[in-house]
N, C-alpha and C positions, 0 to 999 in steps of 0.2 A: 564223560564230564564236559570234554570240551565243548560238543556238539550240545549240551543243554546251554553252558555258557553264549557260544554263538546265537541260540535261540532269544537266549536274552537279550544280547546287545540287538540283535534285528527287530525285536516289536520294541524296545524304549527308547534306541538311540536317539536323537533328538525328535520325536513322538510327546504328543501331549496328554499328559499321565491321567486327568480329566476322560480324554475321548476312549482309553482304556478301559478303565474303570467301569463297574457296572452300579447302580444306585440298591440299596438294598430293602425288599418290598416295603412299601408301610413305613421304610426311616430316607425318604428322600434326601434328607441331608449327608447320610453316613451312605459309604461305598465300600466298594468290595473286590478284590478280585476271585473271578469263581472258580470250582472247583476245574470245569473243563479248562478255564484259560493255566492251571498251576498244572494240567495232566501235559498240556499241549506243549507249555514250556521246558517239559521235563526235569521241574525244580526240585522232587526228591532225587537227583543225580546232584544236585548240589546240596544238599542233606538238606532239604527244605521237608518239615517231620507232618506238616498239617495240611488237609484236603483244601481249605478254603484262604484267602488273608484278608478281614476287615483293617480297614483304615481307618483308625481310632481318631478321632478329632485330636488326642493326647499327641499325635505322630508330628503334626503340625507345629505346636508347641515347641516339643521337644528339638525339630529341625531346627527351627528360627533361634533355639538356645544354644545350637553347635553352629550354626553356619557361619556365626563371625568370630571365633576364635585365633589365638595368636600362640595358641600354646604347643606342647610337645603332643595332646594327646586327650582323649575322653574317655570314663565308662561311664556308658548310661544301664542304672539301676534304679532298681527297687522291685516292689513286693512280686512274691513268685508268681506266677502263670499270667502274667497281664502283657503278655503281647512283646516283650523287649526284644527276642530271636524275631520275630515278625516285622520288630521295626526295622529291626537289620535290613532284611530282604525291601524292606518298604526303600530303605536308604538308597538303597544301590538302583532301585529303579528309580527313582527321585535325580539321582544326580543322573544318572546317564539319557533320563528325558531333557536334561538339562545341559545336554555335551559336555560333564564334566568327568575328565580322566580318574578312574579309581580304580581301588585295588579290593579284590574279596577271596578273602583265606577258606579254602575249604580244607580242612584235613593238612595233611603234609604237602599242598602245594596251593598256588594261591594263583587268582586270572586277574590279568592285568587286563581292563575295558581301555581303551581310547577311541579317537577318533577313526583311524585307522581298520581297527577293526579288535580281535582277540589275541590275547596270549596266555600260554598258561609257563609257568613258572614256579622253580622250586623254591619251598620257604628259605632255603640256605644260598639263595641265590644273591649276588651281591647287592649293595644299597643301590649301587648307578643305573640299574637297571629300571629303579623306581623315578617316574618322571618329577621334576620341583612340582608342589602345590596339590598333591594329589592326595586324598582321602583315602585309608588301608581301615578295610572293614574287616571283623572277626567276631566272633561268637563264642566264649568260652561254652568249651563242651567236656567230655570226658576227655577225647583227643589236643581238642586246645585249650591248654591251660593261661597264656600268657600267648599274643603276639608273636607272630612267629620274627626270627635273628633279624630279615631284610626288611622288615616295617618298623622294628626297634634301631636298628642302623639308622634306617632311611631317616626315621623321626627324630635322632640326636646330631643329624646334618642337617635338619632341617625340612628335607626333603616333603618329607608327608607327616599327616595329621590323624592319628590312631582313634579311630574309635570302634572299643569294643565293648560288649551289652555280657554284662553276665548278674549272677545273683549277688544281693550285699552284702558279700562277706569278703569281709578287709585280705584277708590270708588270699584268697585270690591274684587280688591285683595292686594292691598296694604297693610292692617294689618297684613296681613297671611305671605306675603313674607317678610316685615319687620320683623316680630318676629322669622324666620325660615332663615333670614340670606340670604335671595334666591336673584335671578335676573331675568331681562328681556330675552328674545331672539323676537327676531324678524321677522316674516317670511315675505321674498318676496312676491310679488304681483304675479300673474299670466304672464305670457309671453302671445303672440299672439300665437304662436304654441302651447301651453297646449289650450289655448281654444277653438281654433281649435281640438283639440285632445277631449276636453270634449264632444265638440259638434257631434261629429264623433261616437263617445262610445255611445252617449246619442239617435242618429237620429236625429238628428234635421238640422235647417238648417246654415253650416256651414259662408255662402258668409253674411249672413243678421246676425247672432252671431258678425261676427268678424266687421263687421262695429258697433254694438252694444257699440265692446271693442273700437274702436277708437273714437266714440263717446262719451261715456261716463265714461270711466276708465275700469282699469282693473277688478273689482267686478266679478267673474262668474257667484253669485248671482244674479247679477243685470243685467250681460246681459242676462241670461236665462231667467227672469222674463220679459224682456223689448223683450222676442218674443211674447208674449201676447202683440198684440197692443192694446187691451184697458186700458193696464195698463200706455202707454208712454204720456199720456197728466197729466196725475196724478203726476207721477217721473218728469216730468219739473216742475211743479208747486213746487215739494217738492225739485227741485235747486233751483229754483226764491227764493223760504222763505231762503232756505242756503245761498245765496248768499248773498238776502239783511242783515239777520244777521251779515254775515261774515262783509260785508264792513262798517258795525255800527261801530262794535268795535272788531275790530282784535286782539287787544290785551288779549281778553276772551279765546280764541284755542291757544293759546302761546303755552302751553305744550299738542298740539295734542288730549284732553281730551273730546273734546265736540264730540260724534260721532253722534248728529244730523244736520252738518256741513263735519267734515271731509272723512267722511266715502261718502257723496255726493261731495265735492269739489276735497280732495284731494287725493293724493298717499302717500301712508309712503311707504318711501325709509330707509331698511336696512343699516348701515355701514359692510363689510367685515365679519367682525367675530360677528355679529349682536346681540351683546350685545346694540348699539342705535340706533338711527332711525332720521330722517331729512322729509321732505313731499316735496311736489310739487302738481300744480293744475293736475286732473283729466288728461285732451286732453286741444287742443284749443277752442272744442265747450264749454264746461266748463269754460273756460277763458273769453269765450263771456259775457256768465251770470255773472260772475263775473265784469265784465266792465261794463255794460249795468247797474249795480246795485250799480257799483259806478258813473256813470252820472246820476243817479237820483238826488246821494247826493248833499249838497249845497255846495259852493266852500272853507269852515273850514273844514266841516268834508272830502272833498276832498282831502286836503291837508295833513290833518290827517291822512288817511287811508294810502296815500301815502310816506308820509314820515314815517310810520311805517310799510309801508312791503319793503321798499327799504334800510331802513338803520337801522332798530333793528331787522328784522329775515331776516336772506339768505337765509332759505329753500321757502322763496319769490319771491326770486328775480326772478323766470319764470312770475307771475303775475305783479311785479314792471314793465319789461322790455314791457309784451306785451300792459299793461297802455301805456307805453313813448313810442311805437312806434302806438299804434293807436291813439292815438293825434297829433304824427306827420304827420300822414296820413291825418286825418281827417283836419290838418290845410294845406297839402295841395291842400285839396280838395274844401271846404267851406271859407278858408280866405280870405277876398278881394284882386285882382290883384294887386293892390299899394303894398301889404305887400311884405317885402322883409325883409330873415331872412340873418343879418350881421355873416359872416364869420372870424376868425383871423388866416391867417397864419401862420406856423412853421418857415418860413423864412421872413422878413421882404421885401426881394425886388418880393417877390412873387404878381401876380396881384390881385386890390382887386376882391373880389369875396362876392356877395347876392344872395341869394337860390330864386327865385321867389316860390309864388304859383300857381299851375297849373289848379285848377278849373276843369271845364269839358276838359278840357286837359288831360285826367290823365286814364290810360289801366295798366290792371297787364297781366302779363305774366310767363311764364314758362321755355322756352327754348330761350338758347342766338340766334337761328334764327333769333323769334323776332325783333330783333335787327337788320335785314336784310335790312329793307325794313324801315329807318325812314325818310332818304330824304324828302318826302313830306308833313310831318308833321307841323302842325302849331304848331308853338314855342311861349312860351317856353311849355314843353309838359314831363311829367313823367310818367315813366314806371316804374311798385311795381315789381318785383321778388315775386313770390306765391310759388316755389318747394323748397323744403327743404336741395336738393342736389347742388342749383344755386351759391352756396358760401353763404359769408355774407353780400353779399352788396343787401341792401333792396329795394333803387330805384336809379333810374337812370334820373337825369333833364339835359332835350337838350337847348340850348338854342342858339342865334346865335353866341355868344362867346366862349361858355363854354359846353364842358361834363362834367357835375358833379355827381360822384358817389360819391352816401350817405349812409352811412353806423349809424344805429342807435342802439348804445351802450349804457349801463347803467353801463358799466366795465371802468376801469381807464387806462386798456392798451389791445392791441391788437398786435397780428402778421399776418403782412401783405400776408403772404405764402397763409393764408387762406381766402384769401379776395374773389381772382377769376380773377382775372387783367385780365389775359390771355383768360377766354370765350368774354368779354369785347370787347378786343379788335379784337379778330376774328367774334364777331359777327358786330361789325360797319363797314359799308362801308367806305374802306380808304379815299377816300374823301371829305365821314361826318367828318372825326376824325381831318385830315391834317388840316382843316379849321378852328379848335378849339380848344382851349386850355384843356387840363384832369387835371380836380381837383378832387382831392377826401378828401370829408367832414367826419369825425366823428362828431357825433350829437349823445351827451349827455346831461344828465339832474342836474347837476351841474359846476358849473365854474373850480372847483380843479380838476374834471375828464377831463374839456377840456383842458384845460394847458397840464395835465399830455399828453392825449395822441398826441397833436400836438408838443411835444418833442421829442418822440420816433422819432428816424432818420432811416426812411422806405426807402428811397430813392436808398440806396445800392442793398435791398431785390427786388423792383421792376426793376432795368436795367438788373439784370438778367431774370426777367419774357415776359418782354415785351420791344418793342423798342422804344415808344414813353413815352417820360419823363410825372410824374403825380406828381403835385405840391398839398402839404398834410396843409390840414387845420381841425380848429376844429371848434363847436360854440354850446353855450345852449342855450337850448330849456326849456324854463320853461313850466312845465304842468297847471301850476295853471293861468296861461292867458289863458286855454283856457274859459273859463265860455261863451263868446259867438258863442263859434263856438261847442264847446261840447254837446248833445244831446242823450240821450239813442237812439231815430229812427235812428240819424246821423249815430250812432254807429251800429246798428243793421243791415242797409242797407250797409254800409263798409264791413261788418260780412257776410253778403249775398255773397256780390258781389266777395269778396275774398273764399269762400266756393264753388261758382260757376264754377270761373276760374281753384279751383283746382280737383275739378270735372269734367272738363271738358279735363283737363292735362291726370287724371289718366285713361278716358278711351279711352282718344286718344294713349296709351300706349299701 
């Protein structure tokens, strides 16, 4: 071990971590140390577990948020497999390109860098031995659970400044950080281009990786592991158990804690200067399993689940929203033709207006072309928007009175700029449109969100977009009717059919 440690301190000691570094092909900006420089340093002697180390743009960040600190102590966390043991390593060559004295725990004994040169020394070795002002690095592992005795010493004299990288789970490190005064930091998730960039450093295959990351979250972990396809019928099964947990009792992951759940469902999102963090679901295949495993539930715990990710956590609200709009979908796909959901106008001499449903009437789409060619259609007839870039308005109902765009909202107000008015209306045949009155619905999932947003006075905002006047209505949709038309397979075939279309968008591109 020693003799890897000296290897270290002689290529970084005061060395310019730039001239190091190698660029990684095709992402000139992001670097790399490669896999011959990690063989030659002989960094698996210092349990260093991975052939190559990208240097995450996030690494930068994250320094600049520890380096002026005054406190006992740091753990920098968040979501699983995104580089934090790497930043470790990044740390220690970082400060020693920088002639700064530190300390790094390996196992049961820990090497003390300075200028001098190496030492290695035991964890139970006294505080004095650790110099004033020195940074003690550690890695929760199976071996270190907690700081070893001479870096918690050292840290409640003052001495040095603890930071250790483990996963966010409080039971960890919470005693340590509270007694040493310390805080969180939080590291971002991986980007599409870092993993991209991994996969490139690594040989592997880059097109099947980064669909990996869109499918299943940002994890690098996870999507490296999920190119061993026998391992991706195993990792569904282990969302199916997360999900169905999840939708039991959501109020258990409140504080982000459970990482047999989050680490498979969700994303922790940094705030700015990443002192806290918020989540969000994984992707939308993610969101699937998550929906699929609240229609199993009964229509209490349905309600349940729902009214507590929609209205006591916001870092929900992606899951609340895609709930209330594949219900809307699914009613109207499945609800009998008699049904007809009542509308209420912003203005009172407005015409009335009832959303039919469209049953096997009903095609998703991509591009306002589309929309070229509806003349012929039997009515009343909906078309779902599937691109991400089509605006916000989700579907489109023809009917022989009425164009009704629908836009399904779980927000209490909206700005009309962003709607899309304008593909709209250059995609419809003036003569379909001339014939027909333009309503546009907000359909949300409370009565005080429909009020609110059928007040906002859009009307100004769209004569400038477009030339044919669009009368603004709102109407709630309650999710908790659906019990007879709700169905996991319902659900699952919706999930299909919209996966399909956009499948079929992306390589017609």
């Amino acid at each position: 071990m020693l003799e890897a440690a000296q290897l270290v301190y002689n290529k970084f000691w005061g060395k310019n971590l730039n001239d190091i570094l190698q660029p990684v092909p095709n992402y000139g900006d992001l670097k790399y140390f490669t896999e011959e420089q990690i063989v030659d340093l002989k960094l698996m002697r210092l349990l260093y577990g991975e052939t190559v180390l990208l240097v995450r743009e996030e690494y930068d960040v994250c320094y600049n948020a520890l380096k002026d600190s005054n406190s006992g102590g740091v753990v920098v966390t968040g979501q699983p497999g995104i580089g934090k043991t790497c930043f470790l390593y990044y740390l220690l060559f970082r400060r020693l390109s920088e002639k700064k004295t530190v300390a790094f725990q390996v196992g049961d004994i820990f090497f003390l860098f300075q200028e001098t040169g190496v030492r290695i020394l035991s964890n139970s070795s006294t505080q004095s031995s650790i110099p004033r002002g020195i940074w003690a690095l550690c890695d929760y592992t199976v071996v270190i659970a907690i700081p070893c005795p001479t870096f918690l010493a050292a840290s409640t004299m003052g001495n040095a400044w603890i930071v250790q990288t483990s996963f966010p789970s409080r039971s960890r490190w919470s005693k340590w950080l509270k007694d040493q005064k310390g805080y969180l930091v939080w590291m971002e998730a991986f980007s599409k281009k870092e993993i991209s960039a991994i996969g490139l450093i690594k040989r592997l295959d880059v097109e099947r990786l980064c669909k990996n990351y869109d499918l299943w979250g940002p994890s690098a972990r996870t999507c490296m592991s999920l190119m061993d396809g026998g391992q991706l019928e195993d990792y569904k099964r282990s969302v199916e158990s997360a999900a169905d947990k999840f939708t039991r009792d959501v109020g258990q992951f409140a504080d982000l804690d459970d990482m047999s759940v989050s680490h498979r469902l969700l994303v922790l999102l940094p705030c700015k200067t990443r002192r806290t963090v918020t989540a969000t679901l994984a992707s939308d295949h993610v969101l699937g399993f998550v929906f699929r495993a609240y229609a199993k539930r009964d229509l209490a715990a349905r309600q349940r689940f729902y009214q507590m990710i929609s209205r006591y956590y916001p870092w929900l609200c992606a899951s609340a929203r895609y709930i209330f709009e594949t219900g809307v979908l699914l009613w109207f796909r499945y609800s009998p033709t008699e049904d007809l959901l009542s509308c209420d106008p912003a203005l009172d001499w407005y015409p009335e207006l009832k959303i039919p449903a469209c049953r096997e009437n009903m095609v998703f789409f991509s591009k306002p072309e589309a929309l070229n060619h509806v003349d012929n259609l039997k009515l009343p007839f909906c078309l779902v928007s599937v691109s991400e870039t089509s605006a916000a308005v989700v579907a489109i109902v023809l009917t022989e009175d009425f164009v009704i765009t629908v836009q399904m909202t779980i927000a209490s107000k909206h700005d009309a700029k962003s709607i899309g008015f304008e593909k709209i209306y250059e995609g419809l045949p003036p003569k379909f449109l001339e014939a027909r009155t333009w309503c546009h619905v907000f359909l949300t999932d409370t009565e005080d969100k429909a009020i609110s947003l059928r007040e906002q006075r859009l009307d100004d905002v769209v004569e400038k977009l477009i030339e044919t006047p669009i009368y603004f209505y709102s109407a709630f949709f309650n999710v908790d009717e659906l019990a007879s038309i709700l169905t996991a397979e319902r659900a699952e075939k919706l999930n299909d059919d919209i996966a399909a279309a956009t499948e079929k968008m992306d390589t017609s591109e």
